[in-house]
C-alpha distance (Angstrom), angle and dihedral (degrees) to the residues before:
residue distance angle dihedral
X1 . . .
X2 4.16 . .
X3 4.20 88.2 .
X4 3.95 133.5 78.9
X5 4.16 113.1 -32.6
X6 3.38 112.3 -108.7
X7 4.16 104.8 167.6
X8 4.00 115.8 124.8
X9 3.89 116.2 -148.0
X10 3.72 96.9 -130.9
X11 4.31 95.9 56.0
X12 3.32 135.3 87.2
X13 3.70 96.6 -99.5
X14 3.49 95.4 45.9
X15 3.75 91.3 50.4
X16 3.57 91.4 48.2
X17 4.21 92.2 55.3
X18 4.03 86.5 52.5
X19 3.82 88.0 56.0
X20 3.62 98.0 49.8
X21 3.64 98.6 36.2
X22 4.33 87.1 47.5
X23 4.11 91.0 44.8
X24 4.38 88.7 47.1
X25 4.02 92.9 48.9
X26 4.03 92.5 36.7
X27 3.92 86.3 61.0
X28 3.58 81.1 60.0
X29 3.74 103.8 39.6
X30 3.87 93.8 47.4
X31 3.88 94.2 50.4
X32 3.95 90.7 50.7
X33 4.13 89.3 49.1
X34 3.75 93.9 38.2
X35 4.38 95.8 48.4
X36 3.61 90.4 58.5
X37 3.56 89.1 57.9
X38 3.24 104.9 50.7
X39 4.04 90.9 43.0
X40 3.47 97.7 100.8
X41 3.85 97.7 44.5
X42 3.94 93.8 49.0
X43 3.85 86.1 54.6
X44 3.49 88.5 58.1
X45 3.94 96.7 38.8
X46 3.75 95.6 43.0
X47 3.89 99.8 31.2
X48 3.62 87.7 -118.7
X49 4.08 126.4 176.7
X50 3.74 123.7 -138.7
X51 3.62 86.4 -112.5
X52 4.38 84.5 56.7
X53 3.52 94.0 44.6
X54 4.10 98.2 50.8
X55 3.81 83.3 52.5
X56 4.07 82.9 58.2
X57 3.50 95.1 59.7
X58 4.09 91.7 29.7
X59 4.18 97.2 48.2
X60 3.80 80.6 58.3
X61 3.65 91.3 47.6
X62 3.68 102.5 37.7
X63 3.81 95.6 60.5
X64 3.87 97.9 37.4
X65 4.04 87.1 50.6
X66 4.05 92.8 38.9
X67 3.88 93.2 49.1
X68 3.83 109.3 20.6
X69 4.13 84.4 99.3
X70 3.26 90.1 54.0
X71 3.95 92.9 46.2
X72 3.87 86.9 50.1
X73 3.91 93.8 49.4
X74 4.02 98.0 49.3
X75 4.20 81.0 51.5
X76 3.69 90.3 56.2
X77 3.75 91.4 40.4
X78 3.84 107.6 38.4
X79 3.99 102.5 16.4
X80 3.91 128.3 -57.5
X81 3.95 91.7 -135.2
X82 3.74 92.6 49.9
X83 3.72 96.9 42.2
X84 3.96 83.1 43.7
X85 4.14 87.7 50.2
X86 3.91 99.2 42.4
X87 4.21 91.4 49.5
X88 4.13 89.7 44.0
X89 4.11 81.5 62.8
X90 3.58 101.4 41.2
X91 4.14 87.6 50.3
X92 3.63 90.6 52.5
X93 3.55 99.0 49.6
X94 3.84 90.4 49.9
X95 3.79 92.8 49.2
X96 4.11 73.3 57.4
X97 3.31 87.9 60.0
X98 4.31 101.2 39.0
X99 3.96 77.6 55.2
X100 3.87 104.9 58.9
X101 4.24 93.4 31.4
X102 3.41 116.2 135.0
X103 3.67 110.7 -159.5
X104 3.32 139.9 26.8
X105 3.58 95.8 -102.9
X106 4.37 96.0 54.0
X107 3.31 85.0 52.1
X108 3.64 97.4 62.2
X109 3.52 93.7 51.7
X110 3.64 95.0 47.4
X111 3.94 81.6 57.2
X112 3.39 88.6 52.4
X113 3.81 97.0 55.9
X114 3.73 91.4 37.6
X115 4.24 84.3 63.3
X116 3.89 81.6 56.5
X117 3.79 89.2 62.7
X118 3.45 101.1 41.0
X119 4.27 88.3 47.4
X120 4.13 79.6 56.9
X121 3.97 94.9 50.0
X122 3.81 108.2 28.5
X123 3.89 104.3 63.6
X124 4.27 84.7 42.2
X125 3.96 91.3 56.7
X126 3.60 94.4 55.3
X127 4.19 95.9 27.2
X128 3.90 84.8 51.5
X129 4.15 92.7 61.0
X130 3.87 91.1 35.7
X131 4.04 89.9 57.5
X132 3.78 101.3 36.0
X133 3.90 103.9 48.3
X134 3.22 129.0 77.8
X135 3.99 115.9 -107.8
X136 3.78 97.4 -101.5
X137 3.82 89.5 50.9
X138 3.21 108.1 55.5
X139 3.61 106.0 79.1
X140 4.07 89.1 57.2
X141 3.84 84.1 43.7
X142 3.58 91.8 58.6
X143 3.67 92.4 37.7
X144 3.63 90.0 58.6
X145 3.63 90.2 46.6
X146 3.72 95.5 54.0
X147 3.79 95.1 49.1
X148 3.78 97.6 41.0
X149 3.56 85.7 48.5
X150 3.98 92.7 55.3
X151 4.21 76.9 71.0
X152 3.31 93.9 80.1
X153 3.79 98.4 41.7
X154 3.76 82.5 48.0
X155 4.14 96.5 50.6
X156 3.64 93.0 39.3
X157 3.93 104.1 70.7
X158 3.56 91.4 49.1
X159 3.52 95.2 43.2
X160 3.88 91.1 42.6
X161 3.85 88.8 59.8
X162 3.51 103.3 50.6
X163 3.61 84.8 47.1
X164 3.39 95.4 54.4
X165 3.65 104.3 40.1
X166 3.83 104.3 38.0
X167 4.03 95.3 32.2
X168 3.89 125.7 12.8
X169 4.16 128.2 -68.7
X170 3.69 85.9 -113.3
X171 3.93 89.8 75.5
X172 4.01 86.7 70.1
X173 3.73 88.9 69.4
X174 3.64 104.0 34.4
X175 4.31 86.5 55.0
X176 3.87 81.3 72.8
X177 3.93 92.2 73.2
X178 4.28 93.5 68.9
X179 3.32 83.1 39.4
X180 3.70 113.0 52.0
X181 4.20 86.6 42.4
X182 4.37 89.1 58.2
X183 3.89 79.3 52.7
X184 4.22 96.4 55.6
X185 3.17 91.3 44.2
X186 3.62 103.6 50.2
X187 4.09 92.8 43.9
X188 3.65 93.2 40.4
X189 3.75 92.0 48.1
X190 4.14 103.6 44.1
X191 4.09 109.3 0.1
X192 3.96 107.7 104.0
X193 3.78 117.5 -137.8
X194 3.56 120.2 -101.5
X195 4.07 138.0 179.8
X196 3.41 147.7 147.2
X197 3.67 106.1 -85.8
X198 4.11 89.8 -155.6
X199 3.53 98.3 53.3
X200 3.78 116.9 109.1
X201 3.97 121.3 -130.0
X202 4.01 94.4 -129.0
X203 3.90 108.7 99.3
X204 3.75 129.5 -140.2
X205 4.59 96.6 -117.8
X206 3.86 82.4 159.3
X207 3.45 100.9 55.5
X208 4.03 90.2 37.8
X209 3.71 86.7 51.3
X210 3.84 97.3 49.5
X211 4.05 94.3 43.4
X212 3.87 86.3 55.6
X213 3.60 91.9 47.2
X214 3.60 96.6 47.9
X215 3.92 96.4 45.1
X216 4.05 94.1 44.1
X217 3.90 91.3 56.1
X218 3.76 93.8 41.8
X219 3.43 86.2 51.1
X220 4.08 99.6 44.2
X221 3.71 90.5 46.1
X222 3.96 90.7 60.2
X223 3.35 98.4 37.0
X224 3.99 98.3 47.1
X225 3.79 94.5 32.2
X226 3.94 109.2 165.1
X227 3.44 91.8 35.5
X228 3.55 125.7 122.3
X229 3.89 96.1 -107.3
X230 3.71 100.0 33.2
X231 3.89 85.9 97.9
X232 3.81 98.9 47.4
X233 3.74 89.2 35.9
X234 4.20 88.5 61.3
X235 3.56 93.6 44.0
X236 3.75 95.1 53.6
X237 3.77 90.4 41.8
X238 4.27 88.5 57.5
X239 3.65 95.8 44.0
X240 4.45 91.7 45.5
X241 4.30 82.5 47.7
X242 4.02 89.2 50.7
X243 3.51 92.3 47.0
X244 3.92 91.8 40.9
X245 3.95 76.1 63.0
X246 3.54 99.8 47.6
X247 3.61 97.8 51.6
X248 3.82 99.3 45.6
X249 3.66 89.0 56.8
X250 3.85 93.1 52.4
X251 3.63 103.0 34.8
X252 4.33 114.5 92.7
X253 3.64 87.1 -138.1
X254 3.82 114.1 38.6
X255 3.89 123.4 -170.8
X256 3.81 81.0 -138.9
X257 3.48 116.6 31.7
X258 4.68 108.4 -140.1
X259 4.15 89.4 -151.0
X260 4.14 88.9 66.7
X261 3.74 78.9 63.7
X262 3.82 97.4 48.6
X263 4.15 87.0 72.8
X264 3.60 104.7 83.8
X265 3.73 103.2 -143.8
X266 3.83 87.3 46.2
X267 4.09 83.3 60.6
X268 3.72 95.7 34.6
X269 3.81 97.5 46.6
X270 4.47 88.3 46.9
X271 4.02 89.5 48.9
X272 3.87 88.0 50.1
X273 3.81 87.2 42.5
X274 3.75 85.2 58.5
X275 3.53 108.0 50.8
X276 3.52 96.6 43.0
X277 3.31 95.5 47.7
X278 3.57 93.0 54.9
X279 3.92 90.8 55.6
X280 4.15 86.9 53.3
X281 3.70 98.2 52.8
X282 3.76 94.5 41.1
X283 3.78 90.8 45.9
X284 3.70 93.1 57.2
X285 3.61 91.4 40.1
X286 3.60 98.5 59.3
X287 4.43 96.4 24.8
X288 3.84 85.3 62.6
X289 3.78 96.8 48.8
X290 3.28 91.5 43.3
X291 3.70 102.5 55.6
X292 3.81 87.0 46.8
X293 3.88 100.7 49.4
X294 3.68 105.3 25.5
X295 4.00 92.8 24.2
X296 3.46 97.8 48.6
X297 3.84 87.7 -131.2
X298 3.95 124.4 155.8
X299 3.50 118.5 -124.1
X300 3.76 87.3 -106.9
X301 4.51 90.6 56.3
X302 3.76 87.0 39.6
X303 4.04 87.8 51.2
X304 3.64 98.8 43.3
X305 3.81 98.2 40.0
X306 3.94 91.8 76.4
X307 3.67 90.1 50.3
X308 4.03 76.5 105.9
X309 3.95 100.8 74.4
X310 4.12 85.6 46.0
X311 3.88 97.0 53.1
X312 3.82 89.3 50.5
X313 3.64 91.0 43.6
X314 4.10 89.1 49.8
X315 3.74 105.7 44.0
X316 4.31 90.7 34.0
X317 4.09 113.5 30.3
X318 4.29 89.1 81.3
X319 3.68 85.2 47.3
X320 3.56 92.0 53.2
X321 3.59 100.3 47.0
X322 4.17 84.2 50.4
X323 4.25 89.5 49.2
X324 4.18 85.0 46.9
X325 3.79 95.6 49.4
X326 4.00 91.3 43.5
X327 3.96 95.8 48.3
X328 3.34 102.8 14.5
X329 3.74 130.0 -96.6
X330 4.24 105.8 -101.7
X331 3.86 85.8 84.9
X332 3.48 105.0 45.1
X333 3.98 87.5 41.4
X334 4.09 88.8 53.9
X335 3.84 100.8 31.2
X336 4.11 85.8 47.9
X337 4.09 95.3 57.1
X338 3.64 89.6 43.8
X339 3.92 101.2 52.9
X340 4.30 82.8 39.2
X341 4.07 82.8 61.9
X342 3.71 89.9 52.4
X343 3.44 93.8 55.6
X344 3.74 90.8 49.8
X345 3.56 95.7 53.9
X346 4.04 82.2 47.0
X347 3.85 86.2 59.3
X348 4.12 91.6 64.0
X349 3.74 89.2 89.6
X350 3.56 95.1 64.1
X351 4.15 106.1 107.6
X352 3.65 144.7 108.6
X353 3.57 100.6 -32.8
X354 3.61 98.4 40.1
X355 3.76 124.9 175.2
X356 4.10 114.6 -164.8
X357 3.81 98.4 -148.4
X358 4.04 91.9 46.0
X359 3.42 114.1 26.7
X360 4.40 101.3 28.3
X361 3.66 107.1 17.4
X362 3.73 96.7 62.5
X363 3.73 98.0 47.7
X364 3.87 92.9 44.2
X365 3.67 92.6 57.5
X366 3.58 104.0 44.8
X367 3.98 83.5 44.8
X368 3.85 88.4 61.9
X369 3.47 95.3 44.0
X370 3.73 87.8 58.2
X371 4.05 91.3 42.0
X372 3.73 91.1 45.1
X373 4.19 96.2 49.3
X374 3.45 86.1 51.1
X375 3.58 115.0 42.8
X376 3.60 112.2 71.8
X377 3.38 93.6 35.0
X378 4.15 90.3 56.2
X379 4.21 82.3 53.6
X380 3.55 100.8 45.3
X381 4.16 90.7 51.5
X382 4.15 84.7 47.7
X383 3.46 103.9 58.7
X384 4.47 91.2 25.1
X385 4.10 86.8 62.3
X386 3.87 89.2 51.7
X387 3.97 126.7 78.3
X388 4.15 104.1 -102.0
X389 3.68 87.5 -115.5
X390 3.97 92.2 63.7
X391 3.35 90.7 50.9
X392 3.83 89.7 119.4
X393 3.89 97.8 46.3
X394 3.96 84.2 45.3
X395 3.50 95.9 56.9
X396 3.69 95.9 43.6
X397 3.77 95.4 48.6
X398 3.77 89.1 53.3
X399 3.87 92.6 49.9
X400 3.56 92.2 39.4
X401 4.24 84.7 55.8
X402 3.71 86.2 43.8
X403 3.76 97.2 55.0
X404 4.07 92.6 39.1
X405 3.50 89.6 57.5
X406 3.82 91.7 53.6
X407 3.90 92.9 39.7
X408 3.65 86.4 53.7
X409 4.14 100.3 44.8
X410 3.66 96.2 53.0
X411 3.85 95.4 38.0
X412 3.83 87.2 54.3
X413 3.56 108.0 25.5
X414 3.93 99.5 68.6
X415 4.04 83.6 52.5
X416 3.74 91.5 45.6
X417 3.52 92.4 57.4
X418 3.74 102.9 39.4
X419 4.11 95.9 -102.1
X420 3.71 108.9 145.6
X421 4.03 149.0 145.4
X422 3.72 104.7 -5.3
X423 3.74 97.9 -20.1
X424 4.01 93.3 116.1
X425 3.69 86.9 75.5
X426 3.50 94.1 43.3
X427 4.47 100.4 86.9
X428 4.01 93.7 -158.6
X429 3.99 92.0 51.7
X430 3.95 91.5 45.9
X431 3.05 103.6 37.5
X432 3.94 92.5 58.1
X433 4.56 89.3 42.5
X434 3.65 83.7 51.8
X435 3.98 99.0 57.5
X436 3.63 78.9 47.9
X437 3.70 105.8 52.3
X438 3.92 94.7 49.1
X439 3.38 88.6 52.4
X440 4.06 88.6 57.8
X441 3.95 93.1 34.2
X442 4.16 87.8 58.1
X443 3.63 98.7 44.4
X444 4.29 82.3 47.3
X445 4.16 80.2 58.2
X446 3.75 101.7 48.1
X447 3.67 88.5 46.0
X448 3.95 96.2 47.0
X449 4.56 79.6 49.3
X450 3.95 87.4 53.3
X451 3.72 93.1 53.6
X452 3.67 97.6 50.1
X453 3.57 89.6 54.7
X454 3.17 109.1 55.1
X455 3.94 99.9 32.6
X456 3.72 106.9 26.5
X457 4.23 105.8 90.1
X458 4.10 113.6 -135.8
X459 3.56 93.2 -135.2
X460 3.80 103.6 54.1
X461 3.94 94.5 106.7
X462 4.29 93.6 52.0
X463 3.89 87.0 51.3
């Protein structure tokens, strides 16, 4: 189906897309929750530095962010369920390989080619509801994706720990095998086939190449600062980013297409994308290794003590997409960042003697209030200020911004507040960086709040 959508929410067909599109970004969602976990215990297991274990979390990230265009593009040009099918394989197949590595360093790269899958699959799970549903669908659609996507964020902390402790962390990536097959069969069996019928079949390497480039020697230069090629590393990483510029604008067919950005909600609602998603991965990143080193949590606590943010983004996200597409989605898309900052701030108390119900609980919950007010709104306003067509390259841009600002956070964040070498397993050294990095994450949130007021337009989701 390449013509007009024509899927309903409430049939079997439009159920079915939901499914597929939840179980593709859930793969996603549940390796994010269930690698911070297991950080601390695959230091210990693989003899891993804090420098080795950001590059756990930011091999992952890199790739996804570097390539998720390029993911959304081939959906628009070859088939989003397809695209969507062929990167749910290659993820689980390098979750195969995260499973079995044996050192530190094979595991990296086997993040790094898991990020290729999940740049395949992520922009098709939400491309796929964008281009099947009918208009006046979609924002339910994507509500119900959000919130029955928080199950898997939910499950996997829990599951995570008891992985961890009673078995080994490389369980959490070899569960993605059973899960990844339920997800080809489901698309292949009931998900139309959708795509731009505009879109050309030649593909933007260049660009692709150059975004990658740019993004691995930001991220090297923060996360190896002091060494020797930091420096050159930075500088080759700005000049491959201005060129990534140059040669979108000039190419005929650009992996990322400049007139998305010329609508100013599309640009407002991607630079608020970024900065709070920045403060979300670098909140988990450091709340998780916190409550394990300082806390005195096991893997299984740390896990299950987030459950929290998930609940509120399960039982709420739908209802926020319905409260954005009813009043419009600059206040829940301000308000949202704003009450996320509160819980941050919240989150201070959370040190040596650390009570769950006082010092966690309370922070965790108003944090996924926040998270859950905001997030399907944030979508819906993505993909409603881009032509239906570029629904694809819309969605991938705004997960590729997503992903960059989390890359980015926890690459620089452990530098910014003095976190280095072995220090994460030190309790005096991170307990101090972590005071520190909420302080950063919730001005990041009140910031992200700011710019959706003032530049995000009420009535993007009725046009």
């Amino acid at each position: 189906m390449s013509g007009p959508a024509a899927v309903r929410l409430g049939t079997p067909t439009g159920r079915a897309v939901v499914a597929a599109a939840t179980l593709g970004s859930g793969l996603t969602l549940l390796d994010g929750t269930v690698v911070n976990v297991a950080l601390v215990r695959i230091g210990e297991d693989l003899d891993a530095s804090l420098a080795q274990l950001q590059w756990v979390t930011n091999g992952y990230l890199l790739s996804l962010a570097s390539l998720i265009l390029l993911g959304g593009s081939l959906g628009d040009r070859f088939g989003r369920r397809r695209v969507f099918v062929v990167g749910t394989v290659w993820f689980a197949l390098a979750s195969l390989a995260c499973g079995l590595a044996p050192t530190a360093e094979t595991l990296i790269a086997a993040r790094v080619l898991q990020g290729v899958g999940g740049a395949l699959l992520t922009p098709g799970s939400l491309a796929m509801i964008q281009g099947a549903f009918v208009a006046e669908d979609r924002p339910r659609a994507i509500g119900a994706w959000s919130g029955l996507g928080g199950i898997a964020t939910a499950v996997g902390p829990f599951v995570g720990g008891v992985l961890i402790d009673h078995a080994s962390w490389r369980w959490i990536f070899l569960v993605n095998l059973p899960l990844a097959a339920l997800t080809v069969v489901v698309a292949l069996r009931a998900v139309p086939e959708t795509r731009d019928p505009h879109a050309s079949g030649r593909l933007d390497l260049p660009g692709a190449a150059l975004a990658t480039l740019g993004l691995a020697g930001t991220t090297y230069a923060l996360i190896q600062w002091g060494d020797g090629l930091a420096l050159p590393a930075g500088a080759l990483a700005v000049l491959a980013l201005v060129a990534f510029v140059v040669v979108e604008r000039r190419r005929p067919d650009p992996m990322l297409e400049p007139g998305l950005f010329a609508d100013r909600t599309f640009s407002a609602a991607n630079a608020m994308t970024l900065l709070v998603y920045a403060a979300l991965g670098a909140v988990m990143f450091f709340l998780v290794i916190q409550l394990q080193t300082v806390g005195g949590y096991a893997a299984l606590a740390a896990g299950t003590a987030t459950l929290p943010v998930t609940v509120c983004m399960l039982l709420l996200a739908a209802r926020g997409g319905a409260l954005g597409a009813r009043i419009g989605p600059r206040i829940p898309m301000t308000v949202g960042p704003i009450v996320m900052a509160v819980g941050v701030l919240l989150l201070l108390a959370v040190g040596e003697d650390v009570d769950y119900v006082a010092d966690v609980l309370p922070g965790l919950t108003v944090f996924g209030l926040g998270l859950a007010l905001m997030v399907a709104p944030l979508t819906a306003t993505v993909l409603a200020a881009a032509p239906d067509e570029q629904a694809g390259l819309a969605s991938g841009v705004n997960n590729a911004v997503a992903r960059a600002g989390s890359l980015l956070a926890v690459a620089a964040l452990p530098v910014a507040v003095g976190l280095g070498g072995e220090q994460y397993a030190d309790p005096v050294a991170l307990d101090a960086a972590y005071r520190s990095a909420m302080l950063a994450c919730a001005v990041l949130l009140v910031l992200g709040g700011l710019v959706s007021w003032f530049a995000v337009r009420p009535d993007v989701l009725e046009e």
